[in-house]
N, CA, C and O atoms as a GROMACS GRO file, in nm:
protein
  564
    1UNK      N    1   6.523  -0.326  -0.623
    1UNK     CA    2   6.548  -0.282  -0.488
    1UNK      C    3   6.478  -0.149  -0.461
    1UNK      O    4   6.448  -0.112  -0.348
    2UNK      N    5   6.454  -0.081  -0.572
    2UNK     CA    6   6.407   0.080  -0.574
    2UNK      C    7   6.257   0.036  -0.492
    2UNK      O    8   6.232   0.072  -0.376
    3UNK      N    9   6.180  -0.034  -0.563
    3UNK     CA   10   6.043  -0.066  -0.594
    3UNK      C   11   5.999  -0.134  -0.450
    3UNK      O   12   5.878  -0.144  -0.430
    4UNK      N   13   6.117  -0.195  -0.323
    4UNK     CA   14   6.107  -0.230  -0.232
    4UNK      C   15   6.106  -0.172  -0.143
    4UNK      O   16   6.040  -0.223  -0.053
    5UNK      N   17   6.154  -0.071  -0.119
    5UNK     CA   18   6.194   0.081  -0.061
    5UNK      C   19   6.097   0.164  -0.072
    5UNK      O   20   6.088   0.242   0.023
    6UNK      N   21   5.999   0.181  -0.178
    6UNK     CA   22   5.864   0.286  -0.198
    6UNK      C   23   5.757   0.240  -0.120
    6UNK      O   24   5.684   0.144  -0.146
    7UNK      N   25   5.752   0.325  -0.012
    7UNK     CA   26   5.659   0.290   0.050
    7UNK      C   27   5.492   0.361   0.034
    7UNK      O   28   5.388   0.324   0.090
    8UNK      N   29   5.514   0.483  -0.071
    8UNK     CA   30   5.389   0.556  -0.094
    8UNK      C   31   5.284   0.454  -0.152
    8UNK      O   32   5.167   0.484  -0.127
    9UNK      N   33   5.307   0.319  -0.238
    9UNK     CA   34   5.224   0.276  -0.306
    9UNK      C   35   5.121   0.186  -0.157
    9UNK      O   36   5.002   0.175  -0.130
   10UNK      N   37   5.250   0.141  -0.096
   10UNK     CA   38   5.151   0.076   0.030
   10UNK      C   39   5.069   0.164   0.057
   10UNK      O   40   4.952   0.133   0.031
   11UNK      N   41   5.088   0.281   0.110
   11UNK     CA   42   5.016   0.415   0.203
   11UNK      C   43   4.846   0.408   0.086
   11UNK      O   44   4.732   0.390   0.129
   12UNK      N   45   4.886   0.430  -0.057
   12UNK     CA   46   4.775   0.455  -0.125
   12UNK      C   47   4.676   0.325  -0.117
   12UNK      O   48   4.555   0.336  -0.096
   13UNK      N   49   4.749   0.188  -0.139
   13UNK     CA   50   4.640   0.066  -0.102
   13UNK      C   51   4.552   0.096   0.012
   13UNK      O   52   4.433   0.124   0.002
   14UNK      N   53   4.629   0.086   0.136
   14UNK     CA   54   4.582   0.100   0.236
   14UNK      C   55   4.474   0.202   0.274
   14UNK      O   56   4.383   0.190   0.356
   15UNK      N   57   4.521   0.347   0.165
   15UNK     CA   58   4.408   0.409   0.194
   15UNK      C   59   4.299   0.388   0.147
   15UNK      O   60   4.197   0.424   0.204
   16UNK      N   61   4.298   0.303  -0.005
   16UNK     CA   62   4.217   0.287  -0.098
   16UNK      C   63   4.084   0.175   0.001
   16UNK      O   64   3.962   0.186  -0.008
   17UNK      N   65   4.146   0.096   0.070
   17UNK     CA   66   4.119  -0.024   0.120
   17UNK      C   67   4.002  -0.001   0.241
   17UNK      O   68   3.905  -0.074   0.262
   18UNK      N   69   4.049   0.155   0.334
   18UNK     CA   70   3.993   0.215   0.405
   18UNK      C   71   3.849   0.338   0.366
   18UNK      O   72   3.772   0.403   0.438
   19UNK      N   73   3.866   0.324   0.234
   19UNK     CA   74   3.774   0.433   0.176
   19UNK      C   75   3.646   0.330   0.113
   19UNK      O   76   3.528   0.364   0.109
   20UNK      N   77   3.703   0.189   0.062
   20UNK     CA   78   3.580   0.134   0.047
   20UNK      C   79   3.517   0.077   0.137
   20UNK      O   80   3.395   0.059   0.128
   21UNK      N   81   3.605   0.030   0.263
   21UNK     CA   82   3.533  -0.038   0.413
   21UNK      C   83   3.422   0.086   0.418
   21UNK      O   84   3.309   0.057   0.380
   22UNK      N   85   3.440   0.189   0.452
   22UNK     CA   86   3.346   0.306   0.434
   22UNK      C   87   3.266   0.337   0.366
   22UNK      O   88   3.167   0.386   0.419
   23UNK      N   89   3.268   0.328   0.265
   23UNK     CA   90   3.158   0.332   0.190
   23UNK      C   91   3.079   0.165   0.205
   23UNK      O   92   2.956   0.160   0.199
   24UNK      N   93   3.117   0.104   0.214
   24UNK     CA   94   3.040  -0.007   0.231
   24UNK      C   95   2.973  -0.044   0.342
   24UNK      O   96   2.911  -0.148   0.366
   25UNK      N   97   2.995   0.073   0.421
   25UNK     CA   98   2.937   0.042   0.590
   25UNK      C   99   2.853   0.148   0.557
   25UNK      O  100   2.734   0.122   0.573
   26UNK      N  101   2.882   0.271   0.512
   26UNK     CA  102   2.721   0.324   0.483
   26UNK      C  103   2.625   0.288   0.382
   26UNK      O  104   2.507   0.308   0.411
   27UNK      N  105   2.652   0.238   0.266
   27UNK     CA  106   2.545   0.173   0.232
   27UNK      C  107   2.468   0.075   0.295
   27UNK      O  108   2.345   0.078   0.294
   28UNK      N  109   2.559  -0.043   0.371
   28UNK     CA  110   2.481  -0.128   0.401
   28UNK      C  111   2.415  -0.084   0.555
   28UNK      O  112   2.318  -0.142   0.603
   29UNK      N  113   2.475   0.010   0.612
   29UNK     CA  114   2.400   0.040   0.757
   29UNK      C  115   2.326   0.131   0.728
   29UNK      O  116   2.222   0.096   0.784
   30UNK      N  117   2.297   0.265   0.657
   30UNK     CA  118   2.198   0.372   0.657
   30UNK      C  119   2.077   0.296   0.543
   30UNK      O  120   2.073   0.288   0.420
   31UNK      N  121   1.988   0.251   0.651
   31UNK     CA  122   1.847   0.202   0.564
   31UNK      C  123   1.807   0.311   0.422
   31UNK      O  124   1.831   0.432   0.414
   32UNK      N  125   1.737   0.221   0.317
   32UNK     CA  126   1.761   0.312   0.194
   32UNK      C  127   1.631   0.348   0.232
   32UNK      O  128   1.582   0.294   0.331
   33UNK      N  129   1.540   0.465   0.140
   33UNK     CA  130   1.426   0.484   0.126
   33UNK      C  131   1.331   0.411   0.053
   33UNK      O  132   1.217   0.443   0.017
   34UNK      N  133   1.380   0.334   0.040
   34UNK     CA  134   1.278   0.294  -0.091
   34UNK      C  135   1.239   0.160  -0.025
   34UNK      O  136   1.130   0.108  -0.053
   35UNK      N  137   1.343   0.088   0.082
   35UNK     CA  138   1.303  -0.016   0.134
   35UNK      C  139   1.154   0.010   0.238
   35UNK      O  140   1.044  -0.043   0.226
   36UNK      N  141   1.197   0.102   0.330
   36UNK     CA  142   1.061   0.181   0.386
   36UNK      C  143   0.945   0.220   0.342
   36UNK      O  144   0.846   0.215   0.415
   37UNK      N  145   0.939   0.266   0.208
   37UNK     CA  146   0.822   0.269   0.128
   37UNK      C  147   0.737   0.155   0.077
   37UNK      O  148   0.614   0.150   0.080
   38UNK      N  149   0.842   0.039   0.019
   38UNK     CA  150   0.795  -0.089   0.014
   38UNK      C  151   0.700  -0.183   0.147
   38UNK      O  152   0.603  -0.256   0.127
   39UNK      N  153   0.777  -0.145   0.306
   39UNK     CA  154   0.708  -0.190   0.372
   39UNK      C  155   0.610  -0.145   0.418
   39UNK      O  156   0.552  -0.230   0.485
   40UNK      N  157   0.546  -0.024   0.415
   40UNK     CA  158   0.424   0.078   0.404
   40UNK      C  159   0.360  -0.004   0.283
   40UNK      O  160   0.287  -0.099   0.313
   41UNK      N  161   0.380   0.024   0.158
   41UNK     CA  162   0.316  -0.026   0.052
   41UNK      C  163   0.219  -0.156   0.103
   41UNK      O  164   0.101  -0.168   0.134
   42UNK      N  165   0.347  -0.257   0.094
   42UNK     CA  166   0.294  -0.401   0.212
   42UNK      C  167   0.220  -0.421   0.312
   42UNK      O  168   0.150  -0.521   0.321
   43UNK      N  169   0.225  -0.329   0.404
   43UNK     CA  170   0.134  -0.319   0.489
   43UNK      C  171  -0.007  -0.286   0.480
   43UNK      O  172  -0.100  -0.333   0.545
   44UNK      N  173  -0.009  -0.202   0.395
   44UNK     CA  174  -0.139  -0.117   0.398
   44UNK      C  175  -0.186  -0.233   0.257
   44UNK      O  176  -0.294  -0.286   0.283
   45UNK      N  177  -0.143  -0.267   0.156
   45UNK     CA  178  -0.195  -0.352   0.089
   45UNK      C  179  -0.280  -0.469   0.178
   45UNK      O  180  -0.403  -0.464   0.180
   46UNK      N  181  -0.218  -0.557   0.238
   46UNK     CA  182  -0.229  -0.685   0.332
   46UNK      C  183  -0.370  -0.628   0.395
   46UNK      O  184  -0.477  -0.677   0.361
   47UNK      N  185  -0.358  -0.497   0.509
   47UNK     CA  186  -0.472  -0.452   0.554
   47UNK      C  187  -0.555  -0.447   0.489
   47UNK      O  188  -0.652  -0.524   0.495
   48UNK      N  189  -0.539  -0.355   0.408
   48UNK     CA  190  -0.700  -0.318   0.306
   48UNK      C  191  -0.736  -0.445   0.272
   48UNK      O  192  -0.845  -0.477   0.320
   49UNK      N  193  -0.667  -0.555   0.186
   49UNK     CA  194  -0.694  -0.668   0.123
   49UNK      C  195  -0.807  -0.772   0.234
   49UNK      O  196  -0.916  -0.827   0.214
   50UNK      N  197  -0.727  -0.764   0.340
   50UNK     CA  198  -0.786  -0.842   0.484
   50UNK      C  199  -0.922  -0.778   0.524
   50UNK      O  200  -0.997  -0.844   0.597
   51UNK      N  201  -0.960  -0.653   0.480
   51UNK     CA  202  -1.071  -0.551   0.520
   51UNK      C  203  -1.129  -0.628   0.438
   51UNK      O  204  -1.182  -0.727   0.489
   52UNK      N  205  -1.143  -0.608   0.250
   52UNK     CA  206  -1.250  -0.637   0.203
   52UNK      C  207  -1.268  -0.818   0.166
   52UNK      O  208  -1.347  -0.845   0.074
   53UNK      N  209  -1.215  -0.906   0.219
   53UNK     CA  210  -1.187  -1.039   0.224
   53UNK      C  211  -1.306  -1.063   0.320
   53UNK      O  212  -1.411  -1.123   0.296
   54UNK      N  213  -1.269  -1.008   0.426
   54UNK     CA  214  -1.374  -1.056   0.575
   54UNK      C  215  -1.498  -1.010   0.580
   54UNK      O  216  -1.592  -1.073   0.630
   55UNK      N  217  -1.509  -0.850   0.505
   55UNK     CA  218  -1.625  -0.809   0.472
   55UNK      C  219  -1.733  -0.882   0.360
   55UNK      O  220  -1.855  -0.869   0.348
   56UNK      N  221  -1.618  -0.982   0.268
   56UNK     CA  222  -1.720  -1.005   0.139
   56UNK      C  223  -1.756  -1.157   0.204
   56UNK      O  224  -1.865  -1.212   0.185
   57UNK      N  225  -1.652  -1.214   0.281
   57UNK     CA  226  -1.684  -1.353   0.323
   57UNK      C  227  -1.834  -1.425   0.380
   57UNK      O  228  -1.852  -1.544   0.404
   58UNK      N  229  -1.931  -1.311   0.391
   58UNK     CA  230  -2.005  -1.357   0.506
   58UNK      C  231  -2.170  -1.282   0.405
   58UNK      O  232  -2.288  -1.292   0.439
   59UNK      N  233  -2.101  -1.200   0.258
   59UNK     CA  234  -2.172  -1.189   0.191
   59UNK      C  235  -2.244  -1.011   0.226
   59UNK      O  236  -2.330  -0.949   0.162
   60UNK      N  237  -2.183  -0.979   0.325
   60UNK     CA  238  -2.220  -0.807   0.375
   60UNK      C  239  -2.161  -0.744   0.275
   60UNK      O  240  -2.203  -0.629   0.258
   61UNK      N  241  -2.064  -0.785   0.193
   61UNK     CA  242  -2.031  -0.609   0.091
   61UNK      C  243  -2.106  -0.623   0.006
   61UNK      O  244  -2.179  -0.525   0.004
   62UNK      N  245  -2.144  -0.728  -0.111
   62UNK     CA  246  -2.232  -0.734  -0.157
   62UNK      C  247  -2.375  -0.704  -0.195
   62UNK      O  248  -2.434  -0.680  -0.301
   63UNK      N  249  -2.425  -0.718  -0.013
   63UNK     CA  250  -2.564  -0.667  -0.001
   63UNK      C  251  -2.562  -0.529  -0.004
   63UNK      O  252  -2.642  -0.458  -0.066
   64UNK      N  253  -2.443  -0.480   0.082
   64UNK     CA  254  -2.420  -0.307   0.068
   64UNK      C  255  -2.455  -0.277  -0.050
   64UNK      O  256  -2.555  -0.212  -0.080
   65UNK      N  257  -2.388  -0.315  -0.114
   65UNK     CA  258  -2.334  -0.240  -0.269
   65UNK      C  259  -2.520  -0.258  -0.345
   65UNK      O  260  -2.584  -0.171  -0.404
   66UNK      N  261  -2.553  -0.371  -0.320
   66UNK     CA  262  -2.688  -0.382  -0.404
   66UNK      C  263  -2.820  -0.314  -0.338
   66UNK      O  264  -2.930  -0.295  -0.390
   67UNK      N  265  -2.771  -0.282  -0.199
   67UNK     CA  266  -2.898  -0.194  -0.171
   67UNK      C  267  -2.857  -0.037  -0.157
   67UNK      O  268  -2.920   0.045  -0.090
   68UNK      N  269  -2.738  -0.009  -0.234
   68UNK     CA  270  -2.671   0.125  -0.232
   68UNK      C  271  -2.640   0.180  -0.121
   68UNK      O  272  -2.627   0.302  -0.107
   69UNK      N  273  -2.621   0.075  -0.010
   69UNK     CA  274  -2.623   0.163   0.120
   69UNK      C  275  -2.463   0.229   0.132
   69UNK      O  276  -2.378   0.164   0.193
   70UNK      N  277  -2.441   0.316   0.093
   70UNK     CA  278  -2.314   0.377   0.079
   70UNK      C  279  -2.265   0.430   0.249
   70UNK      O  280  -2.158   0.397   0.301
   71UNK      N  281  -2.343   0.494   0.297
   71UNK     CA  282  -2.343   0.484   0.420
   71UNK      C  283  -2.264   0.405   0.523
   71UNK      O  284  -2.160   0.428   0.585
   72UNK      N  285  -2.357   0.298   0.518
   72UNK     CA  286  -2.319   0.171   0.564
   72UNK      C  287  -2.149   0.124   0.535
   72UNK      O  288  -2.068   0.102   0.625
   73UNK      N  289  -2.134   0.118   0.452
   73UNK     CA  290  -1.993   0.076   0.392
   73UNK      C  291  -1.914   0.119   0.447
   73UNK      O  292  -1.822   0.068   0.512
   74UNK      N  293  -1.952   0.252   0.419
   74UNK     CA  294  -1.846   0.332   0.503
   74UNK      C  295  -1.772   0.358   0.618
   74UNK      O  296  -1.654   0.388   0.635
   75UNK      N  297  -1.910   0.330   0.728
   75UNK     CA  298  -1.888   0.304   0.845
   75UNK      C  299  -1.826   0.171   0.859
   75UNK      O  300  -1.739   0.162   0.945
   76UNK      N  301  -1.857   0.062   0.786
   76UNK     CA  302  -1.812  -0.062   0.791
   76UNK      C  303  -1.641  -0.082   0.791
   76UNK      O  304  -1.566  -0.140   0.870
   77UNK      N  305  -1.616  -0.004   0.659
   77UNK     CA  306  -1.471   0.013   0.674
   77UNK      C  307  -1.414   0.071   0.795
   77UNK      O  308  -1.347   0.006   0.876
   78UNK      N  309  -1.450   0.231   0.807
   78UNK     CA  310  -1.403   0.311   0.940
   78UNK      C  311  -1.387   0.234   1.054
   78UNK      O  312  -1.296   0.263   1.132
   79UNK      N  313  -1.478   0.116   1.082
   79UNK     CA  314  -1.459   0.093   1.155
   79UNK      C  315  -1.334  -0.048   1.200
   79UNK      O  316  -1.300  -0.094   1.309
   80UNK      N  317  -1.308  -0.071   1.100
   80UNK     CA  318  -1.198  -0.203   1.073
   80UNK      C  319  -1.067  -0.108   1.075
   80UNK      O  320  -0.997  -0.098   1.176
   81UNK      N  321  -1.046  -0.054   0.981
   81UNK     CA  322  -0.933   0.053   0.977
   81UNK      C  323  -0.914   0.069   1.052
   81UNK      O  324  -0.997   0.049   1.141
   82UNK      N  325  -0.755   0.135   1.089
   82UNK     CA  326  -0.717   0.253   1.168
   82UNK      C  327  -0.736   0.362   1.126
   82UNK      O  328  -0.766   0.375   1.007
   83UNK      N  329  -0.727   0.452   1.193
   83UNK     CA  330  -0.720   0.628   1.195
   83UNK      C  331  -0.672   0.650   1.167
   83UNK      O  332  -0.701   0.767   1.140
   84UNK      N  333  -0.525   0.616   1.115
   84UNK     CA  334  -0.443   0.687   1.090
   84UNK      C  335  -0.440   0.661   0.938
   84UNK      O  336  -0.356   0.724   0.874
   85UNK      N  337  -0.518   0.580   0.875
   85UNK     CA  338  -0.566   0.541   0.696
   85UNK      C  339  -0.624   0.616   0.637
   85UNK      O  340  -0.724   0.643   0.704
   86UNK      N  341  -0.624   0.671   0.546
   86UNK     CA  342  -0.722   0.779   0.486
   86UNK      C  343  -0.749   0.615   0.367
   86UNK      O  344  -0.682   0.533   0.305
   87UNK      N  345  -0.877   0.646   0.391
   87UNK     CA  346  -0.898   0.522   0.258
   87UNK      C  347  -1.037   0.610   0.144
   87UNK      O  348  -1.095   0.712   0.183
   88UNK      N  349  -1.060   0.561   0.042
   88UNK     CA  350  -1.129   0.591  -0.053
   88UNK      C  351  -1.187   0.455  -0.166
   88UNK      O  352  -1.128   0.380  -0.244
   89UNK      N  353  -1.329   0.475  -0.126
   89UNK     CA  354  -1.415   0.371  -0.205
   89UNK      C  355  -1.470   0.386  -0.366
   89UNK      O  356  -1.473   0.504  -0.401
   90UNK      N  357  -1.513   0.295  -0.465
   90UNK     CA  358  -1.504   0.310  -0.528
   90UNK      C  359  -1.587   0.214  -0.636
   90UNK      O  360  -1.514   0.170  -0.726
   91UNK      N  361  -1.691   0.183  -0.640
   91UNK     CA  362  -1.773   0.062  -0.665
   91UNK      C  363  -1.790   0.080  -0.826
   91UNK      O  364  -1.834   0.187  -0.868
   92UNK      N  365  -1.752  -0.035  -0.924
   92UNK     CA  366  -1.767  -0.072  -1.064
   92UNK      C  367  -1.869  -0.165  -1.042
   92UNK      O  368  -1.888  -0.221  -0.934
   93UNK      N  369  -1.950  -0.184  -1.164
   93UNK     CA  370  -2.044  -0.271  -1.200
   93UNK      C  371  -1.938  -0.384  -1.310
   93UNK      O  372  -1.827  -0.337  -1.332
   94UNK      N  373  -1.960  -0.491  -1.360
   94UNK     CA  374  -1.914  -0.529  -1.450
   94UNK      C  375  -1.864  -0.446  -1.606
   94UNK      O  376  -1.750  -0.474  -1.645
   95UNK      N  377  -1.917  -0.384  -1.659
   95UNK     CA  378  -1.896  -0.275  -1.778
   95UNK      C  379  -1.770  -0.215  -1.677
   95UNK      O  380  -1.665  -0.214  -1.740
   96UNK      N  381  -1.762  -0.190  -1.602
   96UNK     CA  382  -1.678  -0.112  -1.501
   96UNK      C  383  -1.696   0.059  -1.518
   96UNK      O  384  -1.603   0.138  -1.533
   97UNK      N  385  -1.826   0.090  -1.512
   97UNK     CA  386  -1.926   0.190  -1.475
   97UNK      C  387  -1.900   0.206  -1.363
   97UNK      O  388  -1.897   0.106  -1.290
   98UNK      N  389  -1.872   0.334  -1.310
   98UNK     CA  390  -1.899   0.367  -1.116
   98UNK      C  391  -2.032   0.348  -1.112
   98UNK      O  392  -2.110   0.389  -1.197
   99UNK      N  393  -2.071   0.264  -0.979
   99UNK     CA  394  -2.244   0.316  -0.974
   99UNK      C  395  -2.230   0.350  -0.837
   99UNK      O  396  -2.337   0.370  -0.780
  100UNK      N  397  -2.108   0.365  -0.755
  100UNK     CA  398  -2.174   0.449  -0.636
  100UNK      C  399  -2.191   0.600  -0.681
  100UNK      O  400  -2.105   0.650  -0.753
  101UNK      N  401  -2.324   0.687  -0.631
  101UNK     CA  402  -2.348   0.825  -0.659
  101UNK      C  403  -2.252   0.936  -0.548
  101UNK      O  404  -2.229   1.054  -0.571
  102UNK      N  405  -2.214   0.869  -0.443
  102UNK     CA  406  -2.147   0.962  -0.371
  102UNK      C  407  -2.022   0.899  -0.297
  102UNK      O  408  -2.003   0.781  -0.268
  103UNK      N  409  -1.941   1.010  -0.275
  103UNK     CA  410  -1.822   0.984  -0.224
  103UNK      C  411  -1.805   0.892  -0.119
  103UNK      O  412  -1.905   0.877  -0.049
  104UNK      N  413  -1.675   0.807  -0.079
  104UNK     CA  414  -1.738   0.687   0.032
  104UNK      C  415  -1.595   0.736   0.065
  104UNK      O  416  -1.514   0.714  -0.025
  105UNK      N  417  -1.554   0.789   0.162
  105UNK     CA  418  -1.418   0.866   0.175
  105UNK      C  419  -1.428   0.874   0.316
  105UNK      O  420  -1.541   0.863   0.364
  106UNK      N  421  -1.305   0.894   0.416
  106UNK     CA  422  -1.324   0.941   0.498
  106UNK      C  423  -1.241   1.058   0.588
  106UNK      O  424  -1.207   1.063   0.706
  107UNK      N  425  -1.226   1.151   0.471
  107UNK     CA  426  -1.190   1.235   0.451
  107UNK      C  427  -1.096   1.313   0.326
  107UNK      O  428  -1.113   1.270   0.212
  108UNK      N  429  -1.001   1.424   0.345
  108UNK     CA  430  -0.916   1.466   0.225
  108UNK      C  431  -0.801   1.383   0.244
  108UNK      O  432  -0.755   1.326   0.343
  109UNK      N  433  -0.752   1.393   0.078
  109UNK     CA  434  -0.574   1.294   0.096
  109UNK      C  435  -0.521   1.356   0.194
  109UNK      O  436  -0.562   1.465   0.235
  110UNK      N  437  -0.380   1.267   0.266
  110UNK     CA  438  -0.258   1.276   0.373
  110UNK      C  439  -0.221   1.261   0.269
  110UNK      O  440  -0.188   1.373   0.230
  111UNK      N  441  -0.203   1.187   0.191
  111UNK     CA  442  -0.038   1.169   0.103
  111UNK      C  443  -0.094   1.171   0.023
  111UNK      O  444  -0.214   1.176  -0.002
  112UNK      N  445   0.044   1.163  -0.056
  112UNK     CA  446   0.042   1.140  -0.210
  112UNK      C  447   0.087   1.018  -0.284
  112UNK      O  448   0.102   1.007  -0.405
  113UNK      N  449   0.108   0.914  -0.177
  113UNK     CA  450   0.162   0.805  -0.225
  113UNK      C  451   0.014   0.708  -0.171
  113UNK      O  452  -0.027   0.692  -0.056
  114UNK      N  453  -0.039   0.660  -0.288
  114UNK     CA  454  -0.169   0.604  -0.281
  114UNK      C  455  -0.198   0.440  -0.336
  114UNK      O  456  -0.213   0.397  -0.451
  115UNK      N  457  -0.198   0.386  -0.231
  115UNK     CA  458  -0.212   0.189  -0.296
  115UNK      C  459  -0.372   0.204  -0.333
  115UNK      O  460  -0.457   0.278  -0.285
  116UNK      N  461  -0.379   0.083  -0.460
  116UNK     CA  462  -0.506   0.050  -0.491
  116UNK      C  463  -0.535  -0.093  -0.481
  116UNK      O  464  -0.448  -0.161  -0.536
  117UNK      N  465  -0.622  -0.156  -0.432
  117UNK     CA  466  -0.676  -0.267  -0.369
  117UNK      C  467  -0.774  -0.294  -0.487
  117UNK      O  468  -0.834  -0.186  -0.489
  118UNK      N  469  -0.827  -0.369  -0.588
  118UNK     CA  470  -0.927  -0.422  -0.659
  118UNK      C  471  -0.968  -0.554  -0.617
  118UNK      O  472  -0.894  -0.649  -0.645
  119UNK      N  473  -1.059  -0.571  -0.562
  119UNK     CA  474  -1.120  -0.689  -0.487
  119UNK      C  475  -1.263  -0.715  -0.601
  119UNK      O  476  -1.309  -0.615  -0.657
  120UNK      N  477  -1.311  -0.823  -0.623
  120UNK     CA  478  -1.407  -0.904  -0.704
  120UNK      C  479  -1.500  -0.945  -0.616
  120UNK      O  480  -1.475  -0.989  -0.504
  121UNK      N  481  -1.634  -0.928  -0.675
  121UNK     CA  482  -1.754  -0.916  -0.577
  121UNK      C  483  -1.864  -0.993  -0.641
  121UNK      O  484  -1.906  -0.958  -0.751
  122UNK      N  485  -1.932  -1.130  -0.559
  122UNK     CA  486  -2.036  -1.146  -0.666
  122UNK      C  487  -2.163  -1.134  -0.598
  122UNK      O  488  -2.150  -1.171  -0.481
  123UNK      N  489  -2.263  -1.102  -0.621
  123UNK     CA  490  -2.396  -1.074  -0.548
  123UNK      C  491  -2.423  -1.257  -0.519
  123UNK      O  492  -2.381  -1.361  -0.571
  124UNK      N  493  -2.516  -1.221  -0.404
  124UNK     CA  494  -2.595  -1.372  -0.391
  124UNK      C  495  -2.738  -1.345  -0.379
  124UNK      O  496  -2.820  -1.421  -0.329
  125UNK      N  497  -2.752  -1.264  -0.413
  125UNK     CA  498  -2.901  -1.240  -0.443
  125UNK      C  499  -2.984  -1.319  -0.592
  125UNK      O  500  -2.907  -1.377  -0.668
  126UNK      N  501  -3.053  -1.319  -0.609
  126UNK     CA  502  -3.145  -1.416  -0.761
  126UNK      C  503  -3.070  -1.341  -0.885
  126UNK      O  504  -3.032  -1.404  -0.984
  127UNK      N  505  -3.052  -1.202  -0.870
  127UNK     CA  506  -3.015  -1.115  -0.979
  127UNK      C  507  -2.844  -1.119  -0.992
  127UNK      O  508  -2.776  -1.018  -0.972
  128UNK      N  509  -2.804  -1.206  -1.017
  128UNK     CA  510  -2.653  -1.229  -1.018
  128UNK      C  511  -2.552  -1.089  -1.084
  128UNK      O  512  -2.547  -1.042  -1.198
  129UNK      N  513  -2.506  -1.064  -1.002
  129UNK     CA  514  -2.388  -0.904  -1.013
  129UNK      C  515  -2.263  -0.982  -0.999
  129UNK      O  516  -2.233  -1.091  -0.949
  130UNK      N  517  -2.191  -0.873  -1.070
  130UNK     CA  518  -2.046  -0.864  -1.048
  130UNK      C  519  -1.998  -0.749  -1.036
  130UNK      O  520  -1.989  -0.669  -1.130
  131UNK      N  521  -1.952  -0.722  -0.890
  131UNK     CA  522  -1.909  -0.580  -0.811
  131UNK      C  523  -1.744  -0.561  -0.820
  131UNK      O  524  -1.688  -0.639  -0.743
  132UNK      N  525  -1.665  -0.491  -0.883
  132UNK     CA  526  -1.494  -0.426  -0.832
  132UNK      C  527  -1.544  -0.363  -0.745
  132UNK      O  528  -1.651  -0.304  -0.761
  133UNK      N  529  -1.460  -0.362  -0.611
  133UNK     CA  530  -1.466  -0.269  -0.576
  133UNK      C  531  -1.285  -0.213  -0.534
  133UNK      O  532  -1.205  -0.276  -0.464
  134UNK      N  533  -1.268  -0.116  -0.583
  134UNK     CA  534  -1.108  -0.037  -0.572
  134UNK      C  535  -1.160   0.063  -0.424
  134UNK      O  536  -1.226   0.163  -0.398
  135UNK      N  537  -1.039  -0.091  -0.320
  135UNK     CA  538  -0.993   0.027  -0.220
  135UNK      C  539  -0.917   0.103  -0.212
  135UNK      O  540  -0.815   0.038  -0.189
  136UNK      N  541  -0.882   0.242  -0.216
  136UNK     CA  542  -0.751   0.301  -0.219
  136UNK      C  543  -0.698   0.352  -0.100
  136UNK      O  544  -0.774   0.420  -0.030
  137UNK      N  545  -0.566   0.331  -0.057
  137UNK     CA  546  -0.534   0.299   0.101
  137UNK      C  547  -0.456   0.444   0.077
  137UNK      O  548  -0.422   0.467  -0.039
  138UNK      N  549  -0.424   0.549   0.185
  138UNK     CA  550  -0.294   0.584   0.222
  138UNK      C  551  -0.251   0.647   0.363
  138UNK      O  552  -0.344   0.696   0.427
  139UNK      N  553  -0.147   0.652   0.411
  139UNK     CA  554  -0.138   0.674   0.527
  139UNK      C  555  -0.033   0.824   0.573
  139UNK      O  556   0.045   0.865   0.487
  140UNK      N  557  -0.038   0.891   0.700
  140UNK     CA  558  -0.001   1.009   0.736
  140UNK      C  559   0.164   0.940   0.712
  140UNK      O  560   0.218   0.831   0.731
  141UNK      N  561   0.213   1.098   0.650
  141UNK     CA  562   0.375   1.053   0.634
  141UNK      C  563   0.485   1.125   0.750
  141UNK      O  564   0.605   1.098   0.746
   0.00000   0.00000   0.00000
């Protein structure tokens, strides 16, 4: 009869009951960080990937790369990109030797959180190559 009469143990369920509804509404409603970073990651992967896909499709990165027109590339990208991408080029030979001589950038890092893109390149010229080229994507935070 004692144990029917105590009403503090209800009071503590109830509060207990009210403290995890709460916590469980902010976890699941305040977006985490890490989910946001993932969809940046994703994004800018997909882009870059879609940049050097369309560029190699038609056999133009290739020729770039074999007549060193570094230049060229560059603008090629700049101009697919957005502005708001800081991207950075990066050309391997098979040995995976750099053989571009100069920077293919288009400008200094925004961030510090930096995706790398490795795309496979084959010449169609008589002299058969095999080009990496590592895009590295990142964007203003």
């Amino acid at each position: 009869m004692r144990f029917i009469n105590d009403k503090r143990g209800q009071i503590r369920i109830i509060e207990a009951l009210f403290a995890s509804l709460l916590m469980i509404s902010t976890i699941t409603l305040v977006p985490s960080q890490l989910g946001i970073d993932k969809t940046h990651f994703n994004s800018y992967y997909s882009e870059g990937s879609q940049v050097l896909i369309s560029l190699d499709s038609n056999g133009k990165l290739s020729s770039l790369i074999e007549e060193r027109n570094w230049t060229s590339l560059k603008k090629c990208i700049q101009s697919v990109l957005p502005v708001s991408l800081w991207f950075n080029i990066t050309v391997f030979d098979e040995n995976s030797t750099i053989i571009n001589d100069v920077k293919i950038s288009n400008g200094g890092l925004i961030s510090d959180e930096i995706i790398s893109i490795n795309h496979v390149c084959a010449s169609l010229s008589q002299n058969y190559a095999i080009y990496i080229v590592r895009l590295q994507l990142a964007g203003v935070k």
